[in-house]
BAKOLTOR-666679 format. One record per residue (C-alpha): x, y, z. Coordinates in steps of 0.001 Angstrom, whole numbers. Last residue first. Example, Ala and Ser with C-alpha at 12.3 -4.5 7.8 and 13.67 -1.06 7.14 Angstrom:
REM residues 2
x; y; z
13670; -1060; 7140
12300; -4500; 7800
END
This chain:
REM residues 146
x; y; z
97620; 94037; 125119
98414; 96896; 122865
99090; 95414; 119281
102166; 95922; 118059
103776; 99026; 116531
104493; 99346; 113182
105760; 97841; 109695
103984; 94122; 110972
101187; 95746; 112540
100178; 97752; 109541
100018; 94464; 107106
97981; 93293; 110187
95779; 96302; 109909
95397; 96361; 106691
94546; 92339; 106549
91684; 93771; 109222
90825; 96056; 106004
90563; 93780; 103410
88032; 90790; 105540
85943; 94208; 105931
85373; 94400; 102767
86590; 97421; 100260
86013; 100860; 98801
82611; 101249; 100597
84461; 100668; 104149
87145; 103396; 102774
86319; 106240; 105434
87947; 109781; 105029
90774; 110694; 106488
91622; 114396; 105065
90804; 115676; 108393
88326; 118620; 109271
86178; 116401; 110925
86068; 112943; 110850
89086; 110466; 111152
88046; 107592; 108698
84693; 104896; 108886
86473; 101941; 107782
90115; 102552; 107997
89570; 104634; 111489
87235; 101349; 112510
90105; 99043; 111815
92673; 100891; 113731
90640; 101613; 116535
89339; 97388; 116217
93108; 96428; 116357
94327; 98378; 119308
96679; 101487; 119383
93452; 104420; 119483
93016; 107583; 117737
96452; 109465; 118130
98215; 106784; 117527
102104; 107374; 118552
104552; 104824; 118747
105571; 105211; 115183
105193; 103235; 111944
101656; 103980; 110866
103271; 107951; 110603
100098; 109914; 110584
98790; 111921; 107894
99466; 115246; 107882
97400; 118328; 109040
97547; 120511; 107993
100153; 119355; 104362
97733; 116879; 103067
99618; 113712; 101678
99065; 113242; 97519
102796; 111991; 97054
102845; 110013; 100046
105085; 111111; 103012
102813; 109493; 105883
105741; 107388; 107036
103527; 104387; 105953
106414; 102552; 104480
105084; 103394; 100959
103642; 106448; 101688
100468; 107427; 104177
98733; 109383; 101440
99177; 107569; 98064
99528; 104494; 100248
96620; 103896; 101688
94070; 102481; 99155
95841; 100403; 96231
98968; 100342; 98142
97282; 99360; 101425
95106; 96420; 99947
97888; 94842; 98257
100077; 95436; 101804
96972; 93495; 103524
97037; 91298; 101031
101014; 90211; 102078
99813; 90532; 105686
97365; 88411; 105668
99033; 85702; 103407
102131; 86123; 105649
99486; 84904; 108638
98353; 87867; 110902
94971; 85948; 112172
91724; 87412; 110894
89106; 88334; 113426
90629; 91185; 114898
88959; 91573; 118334
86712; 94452; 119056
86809; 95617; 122702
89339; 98502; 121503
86164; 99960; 118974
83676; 100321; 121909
86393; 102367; 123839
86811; 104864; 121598
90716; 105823; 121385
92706; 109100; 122781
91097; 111138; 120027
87775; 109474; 119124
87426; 107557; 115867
84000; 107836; 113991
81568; 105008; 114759
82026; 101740; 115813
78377; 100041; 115476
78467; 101123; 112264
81674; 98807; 111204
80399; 95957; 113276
77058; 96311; 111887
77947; 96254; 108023
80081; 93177; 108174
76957; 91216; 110166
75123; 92454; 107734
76810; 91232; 105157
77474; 87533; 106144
74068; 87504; 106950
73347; 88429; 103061
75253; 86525; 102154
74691; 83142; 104259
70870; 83836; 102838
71696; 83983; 99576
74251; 80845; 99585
70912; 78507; 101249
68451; 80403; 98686
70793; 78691; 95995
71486; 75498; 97344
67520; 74952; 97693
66882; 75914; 94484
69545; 73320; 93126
68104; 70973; 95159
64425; 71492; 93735
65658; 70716; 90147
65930; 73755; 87739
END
Protein backbone atom coordinates (compact mmCIF):
# COMPACT_ATOMS: atom_id res chain seq x y z
CA UNK A 1 0.00 0.00 0.00
CA UNK A 2 1.46 3.36 -1.30
CA UNK A 3 1.92 6.15 1.34
CA UNK A 4 -1.21 8.13 -0.13
CA UNK A 5 -3.41 5.53 0.25
CA UNK A 6 -2.35 5.39 4.06
CA UNK A 7 -2.71 8.77 4.33
CA UNK A 8 -6.45 8.75 2.84
CA UNK A 9 -7.20 6.16 5.13
CA UNK A 10 -6.12 7.62 8.65
CA UNK A 11 -7.62 11.03 7.09
CA UNK A 12 -11.52 9.01 6.77
CA UNK A 13 -10.70 7.43 10.40
CA UNK A 14 -10.15 10.34 12.00
CA UNK A 15 -13.32 12.40 10.32
CA UNK A 16 -15.21 9.22 11.89
CA UNK A 17 -14.47 9.04 14.63
CA UNK A 18 -14.98 13.03 15.17
CA UNK A 19 -17.95 12.73 13.33
CA UNK A 20 -18.98 10.27 16.16
CA UNK A 21 -18.25 11.91 18.95
CA UNK A 22 -19.49 14.85 18.14
CA UNK A 23 -23.00 12.66 17.48
CA UNK A 24 -22.52 11.03 20.82
CA UNK A 25 -22.05 14.40 22.85
CA UNK A 26 -24.95 16.23 21.64
CA UNK A 27 -27.23 13.38 22.48
CA UNK A 28 -25.54 13.01 26.20
CA UNK A 29 -25.20 16.35 26.70
CA UNK A 30 -29.24 16.45 26.55
CA UNK A 31 -30.26 14.13 28.92
CA UNK A 32 -33.65 12.62 29.76
CA UNK A 33 -36.70 14.88 28.77
CA UNK A 34 -38.13 17.12 31.48
CA UNK A 35 -41.91 17.70 31.68
CA UNK A 36 -42.60 21.22 30.48
CA UNK A 37 -39.23 21.00 28.19
CA UNK A 38 -35.35 21.07 29.27
CA UNK A 39 -34.00 24.05 28.39
CA UNK A 40 -30.51 22.76 27.19
CA UNK A 41 -32.32 20.56 24.58
CA UNK A 42 -34.65 23.84 23.04
CA UNK A 43 -31.18 25.75 22.38
CA UNK A 44 -30.28 22.89 20.00
CA UNK A 45 -30.89 23.67 16.41
CA UNK A 46 -31.93 20.92 13.94
CA UNK A 47 -29.16 20.52 11.75
CA UNK A 48 -30.86 18.92 8.81
CA UNK A 49 -33.16 21.09 6.72
CA UNK A 50 -36.93 19.60 6.20
CA UNK A 51 -36.40 18.87 2.41
CA UNK A 52 -39.08 16.01 0.97
CA UNK A 53 -35.97 13.74 1.10
CA UNK A 54 -35.91 14.51 4.93
CA UNK A 55 -39.06 13.99 5.52
CA UNK A 56 -39.70 11.00 3.25
CA UNK A 57 -36.60 9.10 5.46
CA UNK A 58 -37.74 10.49 8.26
CA UNK A 59 -41.25 8.55 7.70
CA UNK A 60 -38.77 5.28 6.75
CA UNK A 61 -37.16 5.83 9.95
CA UNK A 62 -40.55 6.29 11.91
CA UNK A 63 -42.25 3.13 10.59
CA UNK A 64 -39.36 0.97 11.25
CA UNK A 65 -38.97 2.57 14.90
CA UNK A 66 -42.07 4.64 15.92
CA UNK A 67 -44.81 3.46 14.50
CA UNK A 68 -45.75 0.21 16.20
CA UNK A 69 -46.45 2.50 19.23
CA UNK A 70 -47.29 5.99 18.02
CA UNK A 71 -49.46 4.52 14.80
CA UNK A 72 -49.27 5.26 11.43
CA UNK A 73 -50.33 8.97 11.61
CA UNK A 74 -48.73 9.20 14.97
CA UNK A 75 -52.15 9.28 16.81
CA UNK A 76 -50.44 7.02 19.31
CA UNK A 77 -52.98 4.06 18.40
CA UNK A 78 -50.27 1.51 17.31
CA UNK A 79 -50.91 -2.00 17.68
CA UNK A 80 -48.22 -2.55 20.53
CA UNK A 81 -49.24 1.11 22.37
CA UNK A 82 -49.13 0.87 26.30
CA UNK A 83 -52.51 1.37 27.71
CA UNK A 84 -51.01 3.87 31.29
CA UNK A 85 -49.96 5.67 30.05
CA UNK A 86 -50.28 6.11 26.20
CA UNK A 87 -48.15 7.36 23.87
CA UNK A 88 -48.59 10.77 22.80
CA UNK A 89 -50.50 11.98 19.83
CA UNK A 90 -47.26 13.59 17.50
CA UNK A 91 -50.13 15.32 15.77
CA UNK A 92 -51.62 17.52 18.50
CA UNK A 93 -50.81 20.78 20.12
CA UNK A 94 -49.80 19.28 23.16
CA UNK A 95 -46.01 18.08 24.01
CA UNK A 96 -45.73 17.34 27.17
CA UNK A 97 -41.80 17.28 27.06
CA UNK A 98 -40.86 20.18 25.07
CA UNK A 99 -42.36 21.68 21.25
CA UNK A 100 -38.84 22.54 19.81
CA UNK A 101 -36.64 20.48 17.59
CA UNK A 102 -33.74 19.48 19.99
CA UNK A 103 -36.86 18.26 22.89
CA UNK A 104 -38.11 16.26 20.25
CA UNK A 105 -34.84 14.93 19.15
CA UNK A 106 -33.42 14.27 22.55
CA UNK A 107 -36.92 12.34 23.69
CA UNK A 108 -36.18 10.06 20.36
CA UNK A 109 -32.66 9.64 21.42
CA UNK A 110 -32.52 9.24 25.01
CA UNK A 111 -36.72 8.43 25.58
CA UNK A 112 -39.15 9.65 28.40
CA UNK A 113 -37.59 8.00 31.60
CA UNK A 114 -39.28 6.71 34.32
CA UNK A 115 -42.08 4.60 34.44
CA UNK A 116 -42.85 5.29 30.63
CA UNK A 117 -42.73 2.88 27.88
CA UNK A 118 -40.39 5.54 25.91
CA UNK A 119 -37.36 4.21 25.85
CA UNK A 120 -34.32 5.78 23.93
CA UNK A 121 -33.54 4.60 20.21
CA UNK A 122 -30.02 6.59 19.81
CA UNK A 123 -28.38 2.89 19.64
CA UNK A 124 -31.07 1.85 17.07
CA UNK A 125 -30.11 4.62 14.68
CA UNK A 126 -27.84 7.94 13.86
CA UNK A 127 -28.49 10.97 14.75
CA UNK A 128 -28.74 12.24 10.94
CA UNK A 129 -32.19 9.44 11.31
CA UNK A 130 -33.67 10.93 14.06
CA UNK A 131 -33.62 14.87 13.19
CA UNK A 132 -35.29 13.38 9.67
CA UNK A 133 -37.90 12.02 12.54
CA UNK A 134 -38.46 15.02 13.65
CA UNK A 135 -39.05 16.75 10.39
CA UNK A 136 -41.15 13.75 9.14
CA UNK A 137 -42.99 14.67 12.68
CA UNK A 138 -43.19 18.32 11.86
CA UNK A 139 -44.80 17.90 8.68
CA UNK A 140 -47.98 15.49 10.31
CA UNK A 141 -47.82 17.90 13.51
CA UNK A 142 -47.29 20.98 14.95
CA UNK A 143 -44.56 23.39 13.83
CA UNK A 144 -41.69 24.31 15.31
CA UNK A 145 -42.05 26.89 18.26
CA UNK A 146 -40.20 29.97 17.28
Amino acid sequence: MDSRSKTFRTVVAAIAVASLAVASTTVSVLAQATEGGNPKAAAVKNPVQPTPKSITAGRQAYNRTCRQCHGPMGHGDGPLAPKNPSPADLTDSEWKYGTSDGEIFTIIANGVGGDSEMKGHRSEMTATDMWNIVNFLRSIGPQATK
